[in-house]
C-alpha positions as CSV (number, residue, x, y, z in Angstrom):
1,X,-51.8,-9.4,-34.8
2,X,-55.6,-8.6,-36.1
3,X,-56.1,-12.1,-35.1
4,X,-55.2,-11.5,-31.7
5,X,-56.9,-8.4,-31.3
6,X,-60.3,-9.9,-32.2
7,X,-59.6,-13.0,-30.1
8,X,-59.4,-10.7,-27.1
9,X,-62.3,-8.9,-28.5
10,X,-64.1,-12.0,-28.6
11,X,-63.1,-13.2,-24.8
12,X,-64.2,-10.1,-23.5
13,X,-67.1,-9.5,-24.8
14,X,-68.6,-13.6,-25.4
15,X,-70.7,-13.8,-22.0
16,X,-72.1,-11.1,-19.6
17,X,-74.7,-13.2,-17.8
18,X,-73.9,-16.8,-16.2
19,X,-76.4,-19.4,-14.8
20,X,-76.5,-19.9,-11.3
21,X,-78.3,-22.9,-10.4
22,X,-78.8,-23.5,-6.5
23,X,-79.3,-26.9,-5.1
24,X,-80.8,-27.9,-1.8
25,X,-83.3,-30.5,0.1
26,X,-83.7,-30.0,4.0
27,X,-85.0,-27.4,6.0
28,X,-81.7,-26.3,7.2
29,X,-80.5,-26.2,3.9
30,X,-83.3,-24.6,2.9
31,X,-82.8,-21.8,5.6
32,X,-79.4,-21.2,4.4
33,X,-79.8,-20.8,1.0
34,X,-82.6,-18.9,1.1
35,X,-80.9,-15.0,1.6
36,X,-78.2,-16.8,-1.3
37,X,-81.5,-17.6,-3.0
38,X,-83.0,-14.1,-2.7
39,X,-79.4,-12.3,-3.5
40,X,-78.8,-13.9,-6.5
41,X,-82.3,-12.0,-7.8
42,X,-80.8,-8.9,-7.4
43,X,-78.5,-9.3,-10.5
44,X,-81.0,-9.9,-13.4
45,X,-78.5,-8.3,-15.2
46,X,-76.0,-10.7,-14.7
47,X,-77.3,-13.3,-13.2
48,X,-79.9,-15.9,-14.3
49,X,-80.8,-18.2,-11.2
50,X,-82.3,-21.2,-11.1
51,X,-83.5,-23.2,-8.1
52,X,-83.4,-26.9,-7.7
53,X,-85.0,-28.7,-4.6
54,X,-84.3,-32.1,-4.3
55,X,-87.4,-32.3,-1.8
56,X,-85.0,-34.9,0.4
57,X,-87.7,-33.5,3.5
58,X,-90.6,-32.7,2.1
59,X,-92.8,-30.8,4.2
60,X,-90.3,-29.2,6.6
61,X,-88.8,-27.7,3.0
62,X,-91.9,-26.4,1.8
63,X,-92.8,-24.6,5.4
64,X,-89.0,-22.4,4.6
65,X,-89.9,-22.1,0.8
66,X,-93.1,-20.5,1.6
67,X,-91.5,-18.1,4.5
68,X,-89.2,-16.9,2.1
69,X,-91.4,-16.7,-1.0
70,X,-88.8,-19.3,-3.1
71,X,-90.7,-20.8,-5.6
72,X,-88.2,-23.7,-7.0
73,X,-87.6,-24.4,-10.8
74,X,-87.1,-27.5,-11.0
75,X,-88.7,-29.6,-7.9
76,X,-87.6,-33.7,-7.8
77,X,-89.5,-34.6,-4.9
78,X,-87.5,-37.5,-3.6
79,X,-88.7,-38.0,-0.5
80,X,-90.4,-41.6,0.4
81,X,-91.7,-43.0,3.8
82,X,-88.3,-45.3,5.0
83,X,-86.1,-43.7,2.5
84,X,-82.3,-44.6,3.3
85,X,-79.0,-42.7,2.2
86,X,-78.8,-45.3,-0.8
87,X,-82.3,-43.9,-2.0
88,X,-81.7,-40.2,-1.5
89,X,-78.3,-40.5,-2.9
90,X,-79.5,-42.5,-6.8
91,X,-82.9,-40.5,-6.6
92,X,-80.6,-37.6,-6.3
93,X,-78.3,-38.2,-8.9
94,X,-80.6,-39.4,-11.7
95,X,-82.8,-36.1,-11.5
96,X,-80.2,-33.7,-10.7
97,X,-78.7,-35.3,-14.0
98,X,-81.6,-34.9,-16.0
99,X,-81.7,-31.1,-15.1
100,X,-78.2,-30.1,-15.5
101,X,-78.0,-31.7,-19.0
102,X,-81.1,-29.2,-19.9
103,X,-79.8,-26.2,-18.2
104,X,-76.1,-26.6,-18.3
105,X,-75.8,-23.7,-15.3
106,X,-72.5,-22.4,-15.2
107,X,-72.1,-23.2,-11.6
108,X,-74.1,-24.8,-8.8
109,X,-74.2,-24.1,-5.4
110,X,-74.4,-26.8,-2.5
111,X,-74.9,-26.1,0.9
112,X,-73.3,-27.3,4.0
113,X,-73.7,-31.3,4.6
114,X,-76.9,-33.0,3.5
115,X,-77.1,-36.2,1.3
116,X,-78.5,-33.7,-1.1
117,X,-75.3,-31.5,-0.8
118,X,-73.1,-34.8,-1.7
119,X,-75.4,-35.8,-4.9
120,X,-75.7,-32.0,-5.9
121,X,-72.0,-32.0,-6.1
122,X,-70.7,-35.6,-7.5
123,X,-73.9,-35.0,-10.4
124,X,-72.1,-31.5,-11.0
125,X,-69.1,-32.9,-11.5
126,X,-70.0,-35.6,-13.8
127,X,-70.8,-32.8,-16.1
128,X,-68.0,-30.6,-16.0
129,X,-70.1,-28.1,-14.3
130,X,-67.9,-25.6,-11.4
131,X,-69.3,-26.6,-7.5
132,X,-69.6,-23.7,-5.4
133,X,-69.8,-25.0,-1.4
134,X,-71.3,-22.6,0.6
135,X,-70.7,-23.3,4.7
136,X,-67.8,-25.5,3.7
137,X,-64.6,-26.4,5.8
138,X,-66.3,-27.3,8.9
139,X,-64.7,-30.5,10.2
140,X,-65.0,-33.1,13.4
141,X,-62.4,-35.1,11.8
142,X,-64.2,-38.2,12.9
143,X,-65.8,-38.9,9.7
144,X,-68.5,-41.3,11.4
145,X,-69.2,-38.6,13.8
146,X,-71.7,-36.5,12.7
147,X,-72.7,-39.8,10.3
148,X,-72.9,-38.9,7.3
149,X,-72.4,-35.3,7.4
150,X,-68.5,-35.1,8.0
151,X,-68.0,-37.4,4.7
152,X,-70.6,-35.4,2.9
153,X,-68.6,-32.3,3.7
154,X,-65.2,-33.5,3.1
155,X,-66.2,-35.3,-0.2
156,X,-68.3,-31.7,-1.8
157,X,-64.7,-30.0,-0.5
158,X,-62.6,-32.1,-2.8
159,X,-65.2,-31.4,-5.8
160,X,-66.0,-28.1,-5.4
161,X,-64.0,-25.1,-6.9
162,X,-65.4,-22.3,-4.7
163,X,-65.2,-22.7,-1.0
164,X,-67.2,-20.4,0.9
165,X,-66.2,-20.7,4.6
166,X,-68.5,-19.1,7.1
167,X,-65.5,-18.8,9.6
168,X,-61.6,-18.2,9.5
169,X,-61.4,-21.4,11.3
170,X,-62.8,-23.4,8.9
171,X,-61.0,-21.3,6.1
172,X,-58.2,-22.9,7.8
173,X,-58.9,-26.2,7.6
174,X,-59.4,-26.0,3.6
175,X,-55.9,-24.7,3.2
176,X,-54.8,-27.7,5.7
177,X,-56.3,-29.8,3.0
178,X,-54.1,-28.3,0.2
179,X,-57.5,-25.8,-1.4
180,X,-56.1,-23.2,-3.4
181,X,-57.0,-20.2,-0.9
182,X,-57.7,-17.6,-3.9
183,X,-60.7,-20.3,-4.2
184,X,-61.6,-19.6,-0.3
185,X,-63.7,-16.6,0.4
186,X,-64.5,-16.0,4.3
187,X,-68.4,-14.9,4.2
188,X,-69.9,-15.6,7.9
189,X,-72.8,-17.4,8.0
190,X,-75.6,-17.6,5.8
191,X,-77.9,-18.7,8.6
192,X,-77.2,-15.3,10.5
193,X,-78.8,-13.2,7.6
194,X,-81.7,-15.9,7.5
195,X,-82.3,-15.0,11.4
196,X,-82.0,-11.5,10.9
197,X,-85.4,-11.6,8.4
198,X,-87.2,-13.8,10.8
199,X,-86.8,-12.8,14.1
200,X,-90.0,-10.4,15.6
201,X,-90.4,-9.6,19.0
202,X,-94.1,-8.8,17.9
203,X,-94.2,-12.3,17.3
204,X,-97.5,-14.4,17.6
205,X,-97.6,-17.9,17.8
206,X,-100.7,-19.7,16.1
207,X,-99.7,-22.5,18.7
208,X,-101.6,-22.5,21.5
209,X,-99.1,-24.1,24.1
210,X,-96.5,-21.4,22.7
211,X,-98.4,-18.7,22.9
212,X,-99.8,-19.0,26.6
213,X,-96.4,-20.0,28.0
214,X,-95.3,-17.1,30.7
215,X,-91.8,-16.1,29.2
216,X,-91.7,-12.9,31.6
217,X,-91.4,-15.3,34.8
218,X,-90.3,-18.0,33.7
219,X,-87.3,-20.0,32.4
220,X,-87.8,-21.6,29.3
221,X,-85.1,-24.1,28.2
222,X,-85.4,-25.4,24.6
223,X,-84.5,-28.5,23.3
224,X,-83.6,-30.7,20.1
225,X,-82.5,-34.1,19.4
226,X,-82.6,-36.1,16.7
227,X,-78.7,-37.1,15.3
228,X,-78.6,-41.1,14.8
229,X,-75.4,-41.5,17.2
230,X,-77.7,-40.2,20.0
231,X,-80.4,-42.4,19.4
232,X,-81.3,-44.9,21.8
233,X,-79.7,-44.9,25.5
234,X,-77.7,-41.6,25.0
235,X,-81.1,-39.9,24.4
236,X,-83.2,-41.3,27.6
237,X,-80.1,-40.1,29.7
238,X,-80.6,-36.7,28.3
239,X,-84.4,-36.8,29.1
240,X,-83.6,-38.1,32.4
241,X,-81.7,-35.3,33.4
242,X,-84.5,-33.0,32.0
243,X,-86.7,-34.4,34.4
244,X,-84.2,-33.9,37.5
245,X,-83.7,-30.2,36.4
246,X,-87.9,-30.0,36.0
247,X,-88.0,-31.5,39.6
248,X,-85.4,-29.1,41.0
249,X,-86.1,-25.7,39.6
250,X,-89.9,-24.7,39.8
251,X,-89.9,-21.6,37.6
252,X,-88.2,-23.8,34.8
253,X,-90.4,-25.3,31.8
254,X,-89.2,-26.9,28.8
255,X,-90.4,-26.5,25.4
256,X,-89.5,-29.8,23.1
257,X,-90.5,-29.7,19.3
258,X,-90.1,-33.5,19.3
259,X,-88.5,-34.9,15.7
260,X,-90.8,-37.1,14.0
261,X,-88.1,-39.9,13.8
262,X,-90.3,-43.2,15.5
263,X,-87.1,-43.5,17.4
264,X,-87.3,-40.4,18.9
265,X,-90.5,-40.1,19.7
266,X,-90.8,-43.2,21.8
267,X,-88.2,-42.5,24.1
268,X,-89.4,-39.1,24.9
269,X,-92.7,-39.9,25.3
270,X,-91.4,-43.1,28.1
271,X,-89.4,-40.2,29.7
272,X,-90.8,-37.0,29.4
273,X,-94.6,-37.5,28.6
274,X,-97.1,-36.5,30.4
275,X,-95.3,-34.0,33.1
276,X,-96.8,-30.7,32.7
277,X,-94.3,-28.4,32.9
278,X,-92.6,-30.4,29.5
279,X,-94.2,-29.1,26.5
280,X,-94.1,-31.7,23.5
281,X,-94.8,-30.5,20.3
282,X,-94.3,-31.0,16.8
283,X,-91.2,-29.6,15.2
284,X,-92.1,-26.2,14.1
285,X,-91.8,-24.3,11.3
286,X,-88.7,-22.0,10.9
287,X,-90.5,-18.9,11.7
288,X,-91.9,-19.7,15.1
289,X,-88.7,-22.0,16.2
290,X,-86.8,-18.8,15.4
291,X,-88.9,-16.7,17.6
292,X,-89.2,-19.1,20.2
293,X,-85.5,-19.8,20.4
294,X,-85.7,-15.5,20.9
295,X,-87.7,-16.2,23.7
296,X,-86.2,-19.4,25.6
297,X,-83.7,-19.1,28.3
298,X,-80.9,-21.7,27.9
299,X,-80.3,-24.4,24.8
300,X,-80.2,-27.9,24.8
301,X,-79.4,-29.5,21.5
302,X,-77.4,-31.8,19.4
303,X,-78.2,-29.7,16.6
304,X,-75.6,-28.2,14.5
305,X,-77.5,-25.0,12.7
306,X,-78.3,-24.1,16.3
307,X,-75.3,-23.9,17.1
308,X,-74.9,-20.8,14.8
309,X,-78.1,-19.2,15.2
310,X,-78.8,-19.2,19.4
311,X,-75.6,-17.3,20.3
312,X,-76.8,-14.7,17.8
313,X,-80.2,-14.3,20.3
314,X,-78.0,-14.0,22.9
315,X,-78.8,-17.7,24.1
316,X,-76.2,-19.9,25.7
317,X,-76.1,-23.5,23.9
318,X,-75.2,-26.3,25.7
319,X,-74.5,-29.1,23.1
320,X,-75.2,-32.6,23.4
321,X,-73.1,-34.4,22.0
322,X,-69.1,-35.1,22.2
323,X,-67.3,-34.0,19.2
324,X,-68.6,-30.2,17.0
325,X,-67.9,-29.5,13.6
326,X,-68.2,-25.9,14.8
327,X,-65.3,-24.9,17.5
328,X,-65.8,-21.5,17.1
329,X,-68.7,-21.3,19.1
330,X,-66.9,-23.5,21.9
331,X,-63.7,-21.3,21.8
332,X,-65.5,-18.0,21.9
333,X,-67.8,-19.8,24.9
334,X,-71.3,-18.9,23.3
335,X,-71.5,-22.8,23.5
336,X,-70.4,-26.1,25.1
337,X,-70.0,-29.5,24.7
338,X,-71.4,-32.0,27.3
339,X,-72.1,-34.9,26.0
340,X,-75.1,-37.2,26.5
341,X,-74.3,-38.3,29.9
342,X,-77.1,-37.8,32.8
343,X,-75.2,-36.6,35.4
344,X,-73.0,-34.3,33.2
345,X,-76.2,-32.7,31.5
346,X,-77.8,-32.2,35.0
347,X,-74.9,-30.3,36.4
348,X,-74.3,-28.7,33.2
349,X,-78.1,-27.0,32.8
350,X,-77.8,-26.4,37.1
351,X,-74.6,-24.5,36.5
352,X,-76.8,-22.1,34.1
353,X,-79.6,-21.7,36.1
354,X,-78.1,-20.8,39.0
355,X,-74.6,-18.8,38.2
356,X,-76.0,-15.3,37.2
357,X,-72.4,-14.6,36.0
358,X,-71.4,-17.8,34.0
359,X,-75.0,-17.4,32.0
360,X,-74.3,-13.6,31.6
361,X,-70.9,-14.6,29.8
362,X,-71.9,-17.0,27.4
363,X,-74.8,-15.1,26.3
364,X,-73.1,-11.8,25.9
365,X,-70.4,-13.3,23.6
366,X,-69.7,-12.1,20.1
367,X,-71.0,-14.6,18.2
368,X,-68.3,-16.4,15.5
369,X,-70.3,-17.3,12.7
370,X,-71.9,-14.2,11.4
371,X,-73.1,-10.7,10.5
372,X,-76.0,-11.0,8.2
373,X,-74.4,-10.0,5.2
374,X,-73.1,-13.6,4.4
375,X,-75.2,-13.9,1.4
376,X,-73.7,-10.7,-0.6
377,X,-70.4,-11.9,0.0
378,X,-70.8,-15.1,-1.7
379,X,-72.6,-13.5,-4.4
380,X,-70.4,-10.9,-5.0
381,X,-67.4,-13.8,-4.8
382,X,-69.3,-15.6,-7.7
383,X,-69.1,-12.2,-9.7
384,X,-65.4,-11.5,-9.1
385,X,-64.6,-15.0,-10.1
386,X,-66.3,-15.3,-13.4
387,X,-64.8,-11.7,-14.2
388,X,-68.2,-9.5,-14.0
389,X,-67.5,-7.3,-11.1
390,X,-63.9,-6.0,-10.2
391,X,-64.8,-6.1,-6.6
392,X,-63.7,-8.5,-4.3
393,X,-65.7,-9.2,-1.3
394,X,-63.9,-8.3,2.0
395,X,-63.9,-11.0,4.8
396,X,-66.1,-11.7,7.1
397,X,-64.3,-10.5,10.9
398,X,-65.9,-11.1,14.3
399,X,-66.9,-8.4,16.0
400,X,-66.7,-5.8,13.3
């Protein structure tokens, strides 16, 4: 009886603070995880974080880092000039190892589908160590489309023991998969609180071509590529069509932080260079793409992250490629899916720019994927799990 009693004693009282360690490498990790980052802070009490960067990009991580005044613990600093998956992937694992068996963090936090996110989460779990997998249960079910990003996310889903699903539709998909759903906590996304803090209509570009563009009169259409399965001839159709739409609609320019992928850059160059109403730049830094995403007109892009954050500017996306991991967005009609096909992306980016009313629709939209107040959900999640907080995060609901 006394034995009991002190056993219960002893369980209730044995820990009152866990380790939190967070775990990313890209840019649009980076971006994500920051507000996580930043909420985790506001628990010393509770809470001791501790940030890992695997440094998988290197400068484009640093550029969010410094925005949102993250200074990482541990920093592996992976990143080499050809670097393939198999490198990121044993770099990964062999210093993520060497940091987990010195902090032993009661859980680790992954984000969404980098090479980075895979490692983070296999290295946990060859230490016993709980995976929390926040943006998880997004699905193309075509696990070579988005390469490797849909096996990335499907293989951290079987590891981890917290999902945190930005959307009920991918909340969905975990229970399809047999997830225990008191392990699935619906937050919105994280990238929606990250815009929130970053978006200034006071804004001023230090870049020069940015800055002097005239937003007030005309149309700015912004555009990304860069995913492998688009590199090559899917690409120059794309910038073929760019160039009929530049031909056709005079008060139209088009800015294009161009990827710094070889690849990339030659084909834009054959296709869109020197025309002077295309703007080629570097990629940008998260602050100014934010803002000038703010600013543009229409979206181009076979980015995924954009995908989330445009419909919250009230931008319409038009997405280039064929399958999305993010059906929300195409179901609520803040986005669409056309492809990579010239004719298809002409009429596409015409329909926009001349149907007042089809533009007006998808840019009014509620957006799906969040409310900026991701990040204390999954916070407060991680609380009511390991028994510190009685409070259970409510769940994230479009348009409330």
């Amino acid at each position: 009886m006394n034995l009991s009693f002190f056993m219960m004693y002893e369980v209730m009282n044995m820990k009152k603070k866990i380790k939190v360690m967070t775990v990313f490498g890209t840019r649009p990790e980076a971006i994500k995880m920051a507000p996580v980052v930043l909420e985790l802070e506001k628990y010393p009490d509770l809470i001791t974080p501790i940030v890992t960067v695997t440094a998988q990009h290197r400068d484009m991580l640093d550029q969010v880092l410094h925005l949102f005044n993250i200074k990482p613990d541990y920093d592996l600093n992976i990143m080499a000039q050809g670097q393939t998956l198999f490198d990121i992937t044993t770099k990964a694992m062999n210093g993520l190892n060497e940091v987990l068996s010195k902090e032993k963090p009661d859980i680790v936090l992954v984000h969404g589908d980098t090479t980075t996110t895979f490692a983070g989460a296999l290295a946990s779990y060859y230490h016993e160590i709980s995976v929390g997998h926040v943006e998880a249960g997004l699905r193309t079910f075509n696990k070579y489309s988005p390469f490797p990003e849909e096996m990335n996310r499907k293989l951290t889903g079987a590891i981890a023991d917290l999902h945190f699903a930005p959307t009920e539709t991918a909340s969905g998909n975990l229970k399809a998969e047999g997830v225990d759903c008191a392990k699935i906590f619906v937050t919105g996304n994280t990238v929606i609180d990250a815009l929130h803090k970053t978006v200034d209509s006071e804004f001023k570009f230090s870049n020069e071509v940015l800055e002097n563009i005239d937003y007030e009169n005309k149309r700015i259409i912004l555009v990304t590529t860069h995913r492998r399965e688009n590199l090559g001839e899917p690409m120059r159709h794309v910038y073929k069509a760019l160039k009929d739409i530049i031909e056709d609609f005079k008060d139209v320019e088009i800015v294009f932080p161009v990827h710094k992928n070889p690849k990339v850059r030659e084909v834009v160059n054959e296709e869109l260079g020197g025309i002077e109403t295309v703007h080629l730049i570097d990629p940008l830094d998260y602050e100014p793409f934010a803002n000038l995403m703010h600013r543009a007109y229409l979206v181009l892009t076979d980015s995924g992250g954009i995908q989330e954050e445009a419909p919250s500017l009230g931008k319409p996306v038009l997405v280039l490629r064929d399958t999305t991991e993010r059906p929300e967005a195409v179901k609520a009609g803040t986005v669409k899916l056309i492809g990579t096909q010239r004719d298809r992306v002409y009429e596409e980016t015409k329909y926009l720019l001349t149907d007042h009313d089809e533009y007006q629709r998808m840019a009014n939209t509620c957006n799906p994927y969040g409310d900026g107040k991701a990040a204390g959900r999954i916070v407060k999640a991680i609380l009511y799990y390991y028994g510190l907080s009685e409070e259970k995060p409510d769940s994230f609901v479009v348009g409330k």
